[in-house]
N, C-alpha and C positions, 0 to 999 in steps of 0.2 A: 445140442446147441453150443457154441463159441459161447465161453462167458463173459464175453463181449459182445454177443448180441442183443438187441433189446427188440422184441414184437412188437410195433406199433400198433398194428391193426392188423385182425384176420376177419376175413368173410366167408360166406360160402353161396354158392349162386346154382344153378342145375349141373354147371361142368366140373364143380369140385370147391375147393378152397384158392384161396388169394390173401398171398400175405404180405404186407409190409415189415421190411427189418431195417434195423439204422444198427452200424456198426461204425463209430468215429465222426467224421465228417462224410459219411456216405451210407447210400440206403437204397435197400433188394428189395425189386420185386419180384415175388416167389410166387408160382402154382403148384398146386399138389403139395407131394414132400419133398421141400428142399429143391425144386427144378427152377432156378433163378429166371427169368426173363431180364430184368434191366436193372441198371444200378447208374444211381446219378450220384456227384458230387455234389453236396448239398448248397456249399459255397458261390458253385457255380452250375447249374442246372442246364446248360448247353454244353457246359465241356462233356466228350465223347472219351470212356475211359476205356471202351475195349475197339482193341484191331476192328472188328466186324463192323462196326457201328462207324470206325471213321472210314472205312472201307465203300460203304453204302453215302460217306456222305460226298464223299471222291468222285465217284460214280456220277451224284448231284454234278460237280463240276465240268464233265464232259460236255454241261450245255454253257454257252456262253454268258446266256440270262435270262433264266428259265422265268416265267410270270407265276405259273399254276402246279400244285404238286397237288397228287393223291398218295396217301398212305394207305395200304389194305394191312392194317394189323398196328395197333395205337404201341402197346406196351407200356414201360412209364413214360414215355412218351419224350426221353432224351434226344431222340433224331429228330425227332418233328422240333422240338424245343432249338436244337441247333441251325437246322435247315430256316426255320422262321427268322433265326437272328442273321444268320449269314449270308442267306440267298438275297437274291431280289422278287420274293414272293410276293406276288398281293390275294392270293387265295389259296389255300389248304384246305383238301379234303380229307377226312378219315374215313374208313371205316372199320370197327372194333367190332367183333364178336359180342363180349361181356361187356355190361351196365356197367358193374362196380369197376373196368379199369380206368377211363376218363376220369370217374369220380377222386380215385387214388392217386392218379398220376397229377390231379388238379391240387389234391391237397395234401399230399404227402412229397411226391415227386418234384415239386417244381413244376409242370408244364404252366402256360400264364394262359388266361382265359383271350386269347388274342381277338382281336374283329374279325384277320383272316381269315380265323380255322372254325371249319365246320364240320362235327363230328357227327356222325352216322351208326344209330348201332345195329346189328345186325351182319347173317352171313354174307361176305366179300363175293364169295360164288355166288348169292342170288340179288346179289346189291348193285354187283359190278355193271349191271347193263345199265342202272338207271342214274350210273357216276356222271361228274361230265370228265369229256375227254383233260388233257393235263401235258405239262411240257416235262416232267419228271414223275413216276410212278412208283413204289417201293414198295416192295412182298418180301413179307416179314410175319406169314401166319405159323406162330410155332402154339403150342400145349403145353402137359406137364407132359407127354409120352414124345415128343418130337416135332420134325414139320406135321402140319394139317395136307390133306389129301390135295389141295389146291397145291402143292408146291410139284406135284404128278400129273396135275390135269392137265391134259394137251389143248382142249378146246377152251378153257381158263386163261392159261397163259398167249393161247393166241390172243384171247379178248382183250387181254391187259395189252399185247401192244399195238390190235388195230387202238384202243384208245387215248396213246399218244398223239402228240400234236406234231405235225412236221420239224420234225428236225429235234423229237424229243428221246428220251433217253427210259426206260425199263429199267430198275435196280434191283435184284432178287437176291435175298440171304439166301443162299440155297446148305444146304445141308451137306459136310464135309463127308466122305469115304476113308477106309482106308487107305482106298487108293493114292487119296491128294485128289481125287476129282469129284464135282458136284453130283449128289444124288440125283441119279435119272441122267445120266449123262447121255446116254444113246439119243434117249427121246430129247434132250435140249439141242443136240448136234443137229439130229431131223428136222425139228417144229423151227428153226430159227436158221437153219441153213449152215450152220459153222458161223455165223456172221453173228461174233459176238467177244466179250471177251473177259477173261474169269482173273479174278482174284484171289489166291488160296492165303488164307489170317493164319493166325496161332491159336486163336482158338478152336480150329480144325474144320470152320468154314469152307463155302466158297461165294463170293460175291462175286454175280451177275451183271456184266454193261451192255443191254442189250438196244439196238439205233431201233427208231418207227422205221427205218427201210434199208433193204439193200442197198441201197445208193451209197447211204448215210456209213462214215465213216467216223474211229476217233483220233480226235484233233491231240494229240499226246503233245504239242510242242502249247497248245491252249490250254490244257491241262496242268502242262507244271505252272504257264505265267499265273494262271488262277487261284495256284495251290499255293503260289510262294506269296500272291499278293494278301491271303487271309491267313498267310502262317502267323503271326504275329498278334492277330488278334484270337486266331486258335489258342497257340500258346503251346504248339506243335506243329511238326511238319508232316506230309502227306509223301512225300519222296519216296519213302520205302515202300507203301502202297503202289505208288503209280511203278517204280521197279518193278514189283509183282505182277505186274498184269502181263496175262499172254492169249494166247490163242487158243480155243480148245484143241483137245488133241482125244 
């Protein structure tokens, strides 16, 4: 361990361990050993400190004014924290896996106990049918071993985007390659037509902008006006992400 690290809290639940660390002004959440999931400022609990995360909240922006988001996969719950201050949400849904991350993310991480957001525990694969639909959706199931098998499921990821709302937007952390291209790239090319469009982070990501339809296209010139008008209250800009974005290949 960093001799700057301090443990705040460890648990353990049937999938393993869950740790809280505060290093500074900032604090990891950890599963297993040492596999970080999320890291907030403590200062500010919606600031997004990694590419990926503002990557996915970018993504958010592709819609002009989204009402309703589903999260499948809580975390400490930094994106959900950001997306509730910045959007123009009036409903969030989750749903988490493990009990104790809510619990941590509520009292350790920052998340604020909102009116909006409604948290759901259990599996995303067997939850997802009895979600409601959403104008913004975000998969984000990771482990201490990697993505979860939902980030492969064909008939999953369809369901997540008949459950968009017209004119709504899919955002998936997908898991980077060597290559520079999303894990399961074939079967995303297939299941979604080429009709979509990827973001590769530094963290060795890839973020997913997927439309509810072929129709639906992105608005890249809505995009920046959206990004430049929340930079300021970000406290960052989005530029280099929307740069990023292409087409798969």
């Amino acid at each position: 361990m960093n001799k700057d690290e301090r443990v705040l809290v460890e648990v353990r639940d049937e999938f393993g361990s869950i740790r809280v660390l505060e290093v500074g002004d900032y604090r990891f959440l950890e599963f297993g050993e040492c596999i970080e999931q999320s890291c907030v400022f403590t200062r500010d609990p919606s600031w997004l400190e990694y590419d990926y995360t503002r990557a996915m909240l970018m993504g958010a922006l592709a819609h002009p004014a989204p009402e309703t988001a589903l999260f499948l996969g809580l975390g400490g719950g930094t994106l959900t924290q950001a997306c509730l201050k910045f959007l123009p949400l009036e409903d969030v849904e989750v749903i988490e896996l493990r009990p104790a991350v809510p619990e941590l993310a509520m009292r350790y991480m920052g998340l604020e106990d909102d009116e909006r957001l409604y948290i759901r525990i259990g599996d995303a694969l067997e939850l997802l049918a009895s979600a409601e639909s959403a104008d913004l959706i975000f998969v984000d199931l990771y482990t201490d071993t990697g993505p979860s098998a939902a980030h492969l499921a064909w008939s999953f990821l369809r369901r997540c985007q008949e459950k968009l709302n017209p004119g709504g937007w899919l955002v998936i952390n997908q898991w980077g390659t060597d290559e520079d291209k999303p894990l399961g790239a074939a079967l995303l090319r297939g299941l979604f037509h080429r009709h979509y469009w990827e973001c590769p982070v530094k963290e060795g990501n890839v973020v997913l902008l997927i439309p509810a339809d072929l129709e639906q296209c992105l608005d890249l010139a809505g995009l920046h006006e959206r990004s430049a008008f929340l930079a300021a209250r970000l406290g960052y800009s989005l530029d280099s992400l929307i740069a990023a974005l292409r087409a798969p290949t």
